[in-house]
C-alpha positions in Angstrom: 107.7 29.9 174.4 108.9 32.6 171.5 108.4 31.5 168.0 110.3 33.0 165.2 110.4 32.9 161.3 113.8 31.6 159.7 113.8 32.7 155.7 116.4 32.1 152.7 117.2 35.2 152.4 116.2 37.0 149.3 116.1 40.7 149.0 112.9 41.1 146.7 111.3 39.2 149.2 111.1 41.3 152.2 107.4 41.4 152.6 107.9 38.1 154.3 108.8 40.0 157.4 105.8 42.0 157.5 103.8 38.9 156.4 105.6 37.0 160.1 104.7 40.0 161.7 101.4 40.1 161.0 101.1 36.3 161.9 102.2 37.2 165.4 105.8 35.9 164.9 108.3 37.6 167.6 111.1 37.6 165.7 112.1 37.3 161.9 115.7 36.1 160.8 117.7 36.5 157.7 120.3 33.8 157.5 124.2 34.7 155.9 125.1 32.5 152.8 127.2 34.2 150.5 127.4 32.2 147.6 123.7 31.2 147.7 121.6 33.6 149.0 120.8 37.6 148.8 122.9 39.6 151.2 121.6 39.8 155.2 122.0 43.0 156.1 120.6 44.5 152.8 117.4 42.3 153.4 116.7 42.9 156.9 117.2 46.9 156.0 114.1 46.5 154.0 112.5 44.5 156.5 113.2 46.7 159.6 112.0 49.6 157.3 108.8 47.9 157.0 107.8 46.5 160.5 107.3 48.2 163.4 107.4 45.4 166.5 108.8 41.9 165.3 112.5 41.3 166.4 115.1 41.2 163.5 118.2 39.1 163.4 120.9 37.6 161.3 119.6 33.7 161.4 123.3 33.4 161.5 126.1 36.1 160.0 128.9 34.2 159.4 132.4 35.1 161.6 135.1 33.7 159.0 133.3 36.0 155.9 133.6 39.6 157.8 135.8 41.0 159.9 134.6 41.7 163.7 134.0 45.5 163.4 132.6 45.2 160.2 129.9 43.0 161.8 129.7 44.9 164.5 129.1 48.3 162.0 126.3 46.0 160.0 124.0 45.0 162.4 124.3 48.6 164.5 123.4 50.1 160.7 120.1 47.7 160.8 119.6 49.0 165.0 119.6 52.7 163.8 116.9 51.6 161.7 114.9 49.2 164.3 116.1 50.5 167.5 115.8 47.8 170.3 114.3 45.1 168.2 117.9 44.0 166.6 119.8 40.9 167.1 123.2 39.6 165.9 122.9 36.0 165.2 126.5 34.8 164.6 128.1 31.4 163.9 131.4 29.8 163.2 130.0 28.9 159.6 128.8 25.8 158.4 127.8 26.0 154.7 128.9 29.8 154.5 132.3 28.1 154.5 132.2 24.7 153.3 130.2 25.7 150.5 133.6 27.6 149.4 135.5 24.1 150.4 137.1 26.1 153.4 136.8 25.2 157.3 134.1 27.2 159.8 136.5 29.4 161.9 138.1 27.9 165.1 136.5 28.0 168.1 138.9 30.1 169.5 139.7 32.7 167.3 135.2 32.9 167.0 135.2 33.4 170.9 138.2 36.4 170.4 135.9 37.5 167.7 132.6 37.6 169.9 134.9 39.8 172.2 135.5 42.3 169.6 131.6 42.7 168.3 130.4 42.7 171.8 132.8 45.5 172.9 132.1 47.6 170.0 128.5 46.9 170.6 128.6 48.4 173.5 130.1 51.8 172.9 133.5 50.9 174.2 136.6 50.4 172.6 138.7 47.3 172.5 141.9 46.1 171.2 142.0 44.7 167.7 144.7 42.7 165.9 147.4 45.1 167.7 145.8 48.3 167.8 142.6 50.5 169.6 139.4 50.4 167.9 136.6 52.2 168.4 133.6 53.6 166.4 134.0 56.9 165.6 132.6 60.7 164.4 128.9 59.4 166.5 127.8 62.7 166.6 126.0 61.6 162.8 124.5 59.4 164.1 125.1 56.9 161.4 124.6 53.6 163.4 122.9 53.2 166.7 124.7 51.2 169.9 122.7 53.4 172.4 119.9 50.5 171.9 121.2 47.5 173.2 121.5 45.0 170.4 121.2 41.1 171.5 123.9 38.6 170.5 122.9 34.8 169.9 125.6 32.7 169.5 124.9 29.3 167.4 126.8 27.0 169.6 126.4 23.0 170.0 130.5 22.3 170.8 132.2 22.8 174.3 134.3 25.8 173.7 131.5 27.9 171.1 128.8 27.0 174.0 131.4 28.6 176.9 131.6 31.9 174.7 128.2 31.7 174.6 128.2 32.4 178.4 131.3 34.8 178.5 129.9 36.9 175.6 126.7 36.4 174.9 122.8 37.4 175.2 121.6 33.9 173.6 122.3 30.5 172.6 120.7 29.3 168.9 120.8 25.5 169.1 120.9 23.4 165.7 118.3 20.9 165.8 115.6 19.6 168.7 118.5 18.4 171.7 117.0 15.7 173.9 116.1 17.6 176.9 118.9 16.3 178.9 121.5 17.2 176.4 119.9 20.7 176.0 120.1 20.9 179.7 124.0 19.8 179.8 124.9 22.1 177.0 123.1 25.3 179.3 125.3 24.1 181.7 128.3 24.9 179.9 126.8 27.9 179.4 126.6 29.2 182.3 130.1 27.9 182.9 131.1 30.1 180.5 130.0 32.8 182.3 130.9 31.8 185.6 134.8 31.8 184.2 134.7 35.5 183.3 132.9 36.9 186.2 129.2 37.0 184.5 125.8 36.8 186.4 123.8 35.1 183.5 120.0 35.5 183.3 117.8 32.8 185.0 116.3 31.4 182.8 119.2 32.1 180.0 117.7 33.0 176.0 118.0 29.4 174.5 116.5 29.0 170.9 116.7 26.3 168.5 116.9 26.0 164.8 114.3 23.6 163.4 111.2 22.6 161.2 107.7 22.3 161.2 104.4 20.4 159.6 101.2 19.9 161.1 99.8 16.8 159.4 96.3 16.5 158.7 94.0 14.2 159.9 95.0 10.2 158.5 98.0 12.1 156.5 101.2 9.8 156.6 104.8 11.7 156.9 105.6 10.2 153.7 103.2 12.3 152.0 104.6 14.2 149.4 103.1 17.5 150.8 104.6 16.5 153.8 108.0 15.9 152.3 107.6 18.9 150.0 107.6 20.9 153.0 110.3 19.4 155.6 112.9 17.4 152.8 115.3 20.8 152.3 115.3 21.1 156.2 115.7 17.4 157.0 118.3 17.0 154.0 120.5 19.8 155.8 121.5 18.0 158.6 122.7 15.2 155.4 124.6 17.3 153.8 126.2 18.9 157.9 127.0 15.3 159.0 128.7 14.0 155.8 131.3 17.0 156.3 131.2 15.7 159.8 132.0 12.6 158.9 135.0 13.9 155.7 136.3 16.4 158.8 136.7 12.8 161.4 136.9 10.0 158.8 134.5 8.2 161.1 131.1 8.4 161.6 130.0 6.7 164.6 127.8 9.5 165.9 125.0 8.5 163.1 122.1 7.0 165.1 121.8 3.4 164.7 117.7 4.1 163.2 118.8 6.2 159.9 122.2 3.4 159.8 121.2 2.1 156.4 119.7 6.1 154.9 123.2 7.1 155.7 125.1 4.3 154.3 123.2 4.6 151.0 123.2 8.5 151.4 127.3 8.3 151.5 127.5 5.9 148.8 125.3 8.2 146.8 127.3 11.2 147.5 130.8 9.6 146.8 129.3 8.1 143.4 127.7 11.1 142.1 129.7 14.1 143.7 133.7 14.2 142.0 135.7 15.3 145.1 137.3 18.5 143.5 133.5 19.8 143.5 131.9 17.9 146.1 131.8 21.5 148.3 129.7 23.2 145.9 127.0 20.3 145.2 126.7 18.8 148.6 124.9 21.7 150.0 122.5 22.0 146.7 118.9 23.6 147.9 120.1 24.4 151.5 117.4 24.6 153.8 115.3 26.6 150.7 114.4 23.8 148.4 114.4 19.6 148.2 117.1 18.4 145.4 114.7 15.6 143.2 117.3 13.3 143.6 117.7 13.4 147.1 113.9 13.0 148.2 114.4 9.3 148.7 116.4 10.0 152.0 113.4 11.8 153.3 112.0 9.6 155.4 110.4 8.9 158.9 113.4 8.0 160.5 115.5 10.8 159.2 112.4 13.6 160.4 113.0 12.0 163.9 116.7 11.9 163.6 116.9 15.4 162.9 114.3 16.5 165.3 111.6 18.2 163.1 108.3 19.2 164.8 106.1 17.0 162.4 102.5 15.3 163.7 98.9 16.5 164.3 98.7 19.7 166.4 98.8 18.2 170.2 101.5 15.6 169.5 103.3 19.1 168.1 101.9 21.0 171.2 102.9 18.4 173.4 106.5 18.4 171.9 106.5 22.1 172.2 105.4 21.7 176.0 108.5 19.2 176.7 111.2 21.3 175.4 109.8 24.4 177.2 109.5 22.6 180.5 113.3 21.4 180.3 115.0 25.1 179.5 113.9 26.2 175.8 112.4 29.3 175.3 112.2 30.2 171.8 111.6 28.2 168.4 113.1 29.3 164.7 111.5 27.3 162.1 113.1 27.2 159.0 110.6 26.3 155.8 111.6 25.7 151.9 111.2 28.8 149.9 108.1 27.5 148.0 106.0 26.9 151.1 107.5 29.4 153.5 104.1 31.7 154.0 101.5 28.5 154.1 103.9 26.9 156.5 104.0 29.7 158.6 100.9 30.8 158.7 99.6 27.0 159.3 101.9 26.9 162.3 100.6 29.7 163.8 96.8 29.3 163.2 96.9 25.5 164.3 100.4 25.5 166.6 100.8 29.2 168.1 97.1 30.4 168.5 96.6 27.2 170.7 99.8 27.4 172.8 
């Protein structure tokens, strides 16, 4: 099992790479959120200047925000500057989008779009909207596609998971599957592949996006240290399943144990959030910090629901153990901004060191 450091990006903090790389962290990722956080590719300049092994990757760009060559062009900018240690994380866009009150782009013009990066990662040229593309004047050396750069698709639906096969080096999962979902949805992976030809890699680059917190002996999850540290993560699959649920207009998939939370979590939402601006205050603190008036709806139930790595250090071990033993291979975890180094660094002295 790979373990890797998820951060709200923010550009005067790049000595938090370092810092994960100095914890013994493989990788290091610098999520894309426009209208909240610092710019990706700006921040993980900085931090490829400053590390020398750790991987580096967008923790996820966003498709519908940039066009496909100029994502292409970004993260081969970041390679010339950490050669072989560079990975395009890309999504569809969650709360890049919605956070603007627009859609996450469709899955397939995202799998046309994967075709386009992937191309021009490679050195080739491909057709785009109408017309030959290729990068150009590479005697200046001004990006670097000579050092292959990785591409991790986010992917939980059918048709993002089969581009995930056809196009890409990775899957990033949101959230801890149950092992037999995990193992369907790699299935549809390799589908993917199969359908285009492709020979994927046994065993196939599978992360997932989650949290941690190692409790301490008698502590209770309703701790407020313990809160303090998993209530923006916990909260952000809230917020993803409430535009689940506007996006349906039905929202049968909530798990029967967190029933009531969401009931009182949607009635909260539609008393205190005035439609025309519900986009920008639904996603308030973002997987970087715990909104005060939402910490009621961290609880127990919701940490399970949402699959957080919370307990002493063998039930976490023994969590970790599970999801290896049915296909994962690599965990992101994903702290609020106040606690991001102790959580990390607790993680690996009490989590990582023992695995």
């Amino acid at each position: 099992m790979k373990f890797g450091g998820v951060v709200a990006t923010k550009i005067d903090d790049w000595g938090i790479f370092p810092y994960l790389e100095e914890l013994g962290y493989d990788s290091a990722w610098a999520p894309d959120s426009q209208m909240i956080w610092s710019d990706c590719y700006a921040t993980l300049a900085l931090a490829a200047h400053h590390t020398n092994r750790i991987r580096l990757g967008t923790g996820v760009a966003i498709a519908g925000t940039r066009s496909a060559p100029v994502t292409a062009h970004s993260i081969a900018t970041i390679n010339k500057l950490a050669p072989g240690r560079t990975v395009l994380g890309i999504g569809t866009g969650h709360t890049a989008m919605r956070i603007m009150g627009q859609n996450p782009m469709p899955p397939s013009k995202f799998r046309d779009y994967l075709r386009v990066v992937r191309t021009l990662l490679d050195g080739g040229e491909v057709e785009y909207e109408g017309q030959p593309i290729r990068f150009l004047d590479r005697q200046l050396e001004s990006i670097n596609t000579d050092d292959h750069i990785d591409i991790y698709v986010a992917a939980n639906g059918p048709k993002a998971l089969a581009a995930v096969g056809a196009y890409g080096d990775g899957r990033i999962g949101a959230g801890n599957e149950p092992v037999k979902l995990f193992q369907r949805n790699m299935e549809r992976v390799r589908r993917g592949g199969d359908d285009v030809g492709r020979t994927l890699p046994d065993p196939f680059p599978a992360s997932v996006l989650t949290y941690a917190c190692v409790l301490r002996p008698g502590e209770k999850m309703t701790a407020d240290r313990v809160v303090e540290e998993v209530g923006s993560a916990a909260l952000s699959s809230l917020h993803f399943w409430y535009e689940i649920y506007m996006q349906r207009r039905d929202d049968g998939f909530i798990q029967d144990s967190i029933r009531p939370l969401w009931d009182d979590y949607k009635a909260y939402v539609e008393a205190e959030m005035p439609l025309e601006r519900r986009h920008q205050k639904l996603h308030e603190g973002h997987c970087a910090f715990m909104p005060e008036v939402e910490r009621r709806f961290v609880t127990p139930e919701l940490i399970a629901a949402t699959g957080g790595l919370v307990g002493g250090p063998d039930e976490i071990l023994e969590r970790i153990g599970t999801l290896e033993a049915g296909g994962l291979n690599e965990i992101l975890l994903l702290p609020p901004v106040a606690v991001a180094r102790k959580n990390f660094k607790t993680f690996a002295d009490e989590i990582m060191a023992r695995y």
